[in-house]
N, C-alpha and C positions, 0 to 999 in steps of 0.2 A: 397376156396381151392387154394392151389398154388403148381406148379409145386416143387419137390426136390430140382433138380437143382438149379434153381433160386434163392430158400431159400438158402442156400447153398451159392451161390455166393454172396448175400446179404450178408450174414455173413460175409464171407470173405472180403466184401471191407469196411464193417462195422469197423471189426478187422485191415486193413490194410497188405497189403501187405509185408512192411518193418518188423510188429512184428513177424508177421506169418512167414515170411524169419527168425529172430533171433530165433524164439522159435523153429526150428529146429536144428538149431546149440546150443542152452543152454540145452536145456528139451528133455528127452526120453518120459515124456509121451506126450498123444495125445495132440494136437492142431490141429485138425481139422477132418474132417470126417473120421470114420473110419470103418462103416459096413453104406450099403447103404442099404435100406427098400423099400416101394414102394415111387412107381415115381409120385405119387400123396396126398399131405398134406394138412391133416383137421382140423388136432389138436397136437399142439406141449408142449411137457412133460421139463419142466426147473426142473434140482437136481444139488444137489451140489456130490455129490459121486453115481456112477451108480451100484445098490446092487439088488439083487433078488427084493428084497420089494419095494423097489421104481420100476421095471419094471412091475410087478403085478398090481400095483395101476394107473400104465402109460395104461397098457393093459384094465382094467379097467373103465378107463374114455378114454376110445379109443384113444388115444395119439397113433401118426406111426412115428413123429420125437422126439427125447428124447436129448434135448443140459444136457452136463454134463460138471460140472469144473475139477470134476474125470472120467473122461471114463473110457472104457473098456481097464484095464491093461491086456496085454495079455502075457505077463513076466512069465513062468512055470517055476518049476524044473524039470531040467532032458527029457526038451521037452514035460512034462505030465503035463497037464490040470487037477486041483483041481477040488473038485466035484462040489465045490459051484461055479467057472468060471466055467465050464459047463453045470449046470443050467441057469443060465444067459444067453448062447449061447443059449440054445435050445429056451428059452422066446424070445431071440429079431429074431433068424430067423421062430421060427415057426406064429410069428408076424409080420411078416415082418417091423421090425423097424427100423430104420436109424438111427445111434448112431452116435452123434458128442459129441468131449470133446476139453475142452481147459484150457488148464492148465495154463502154463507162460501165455499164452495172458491174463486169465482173472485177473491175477495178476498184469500184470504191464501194463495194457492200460491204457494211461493217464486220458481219461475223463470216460470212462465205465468200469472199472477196479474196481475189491473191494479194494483194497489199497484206489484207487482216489476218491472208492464211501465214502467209514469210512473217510478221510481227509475232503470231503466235510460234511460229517453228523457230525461229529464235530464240522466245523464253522473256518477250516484253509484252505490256499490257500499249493497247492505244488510249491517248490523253485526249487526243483534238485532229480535225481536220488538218492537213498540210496546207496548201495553199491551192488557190483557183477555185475551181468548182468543185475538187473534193476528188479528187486524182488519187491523193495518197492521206495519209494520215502522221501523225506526229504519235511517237510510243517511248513510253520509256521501261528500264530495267531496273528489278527490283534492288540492286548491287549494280556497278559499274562495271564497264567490261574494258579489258585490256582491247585492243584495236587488233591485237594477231588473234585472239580468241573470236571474235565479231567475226575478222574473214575468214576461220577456219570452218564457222558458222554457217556463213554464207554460201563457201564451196561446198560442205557437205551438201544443203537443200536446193541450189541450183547444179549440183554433179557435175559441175564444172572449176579451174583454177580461175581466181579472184586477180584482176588488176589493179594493184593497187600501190598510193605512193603515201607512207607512212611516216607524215614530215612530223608529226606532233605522239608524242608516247604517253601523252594523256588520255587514260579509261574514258570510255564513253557512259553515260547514265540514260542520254535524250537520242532519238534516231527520227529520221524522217523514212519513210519507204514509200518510194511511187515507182511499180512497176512499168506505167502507164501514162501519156502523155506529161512526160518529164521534161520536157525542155520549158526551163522559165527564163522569163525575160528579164530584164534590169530592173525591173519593180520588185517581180518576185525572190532575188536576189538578193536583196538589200533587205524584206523583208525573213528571209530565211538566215542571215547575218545576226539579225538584231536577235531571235530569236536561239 
């Protein structure tokens, strides 16, 4: 068992202080604790999006801390709470669960990051920031890679088939990877072009 708190602080000096500082200034969603639970943890609940069913199943195998890369959005219309965001509430306080989420941060930490972790499971080193506020990052391979090999790559570590339209049969060497906040605009386009 470990104290909240601590957990908690762990995290945070895990994540770093500097990201945690940016991902308040880039990201409205959460990056860091956001409903406190009890003040004593036995079993902690990892999801990638925080949804009724995944809190059921957290409740379930007794999980009281729940880390999420999507928290709890708490964004209404009109000030009024969806039925299904207030189901969700009643689960984590009638649980007393502690809900952290982390959004930017779990995107663009350099070594614990899914960006940085798909760059690694790949088999490329990261060179640079991609574009914007550091969404993704820019990596390359130490050899060049055939473009069937890259998506064969890809399916294996997302366990799923690759869409893909393979108009050029030129090896790849440079890759960009932004799991996360990927959509760029005509700026960022033109600078991902030149690059």
């Amino acid at each position: 068992m470990v104290k909240r708190d601590e957990l908690i602080k762990f995290i945070y000096q895990t994540i770093g202080k500097d990201l945690l500082a940016k991902a308040l200034k880039v990201d409205e969603i959460a990056n860091g604790a956001q409903i406190l639970g009890k003040e004593n943890v036995s079993k902690i609940a990892l999801g990638t999006s925080l949804n009724e069913e995944f809190l059921k199943e957290a409740v379930k195998r007794e999980a009281d801390f729940c880390i999420f890369h999507h928290g709890f959005d708490p964004r209404t219309f009109k000030s009024r709470f969806s039925l299904s965001a207030q189901k969700r509430l009643k689960l984590i306080f009638k649980n007393d669960l502690t809900i952290v989420g982390f959004h930017f941060c779990l995107d663009a930490h350099p070594q614990i990051g899914n960006n940085a972790t798909i760059i690694k499971r790949l088999g490329a080193k990261i060179i640079g920031q991609f574009w914007g506020e550091g969404w993704g990052f820019i990596a390359k391979f130490a050899e060049p890679q055939s473009l069937t090999a890259l998506k064969n790559k890809c399916a294996k570590i997302f366990n799923h088939e690759i869409s893909s339209f393979l108009v050029n049969s030129k090896p790849v060497r440079t890759i960009a990877v932004v799991s996360g906040g990927a959509k760029p605009g005509a700026e960022e386009m033109a600078v991902m072009e030149e690059r």
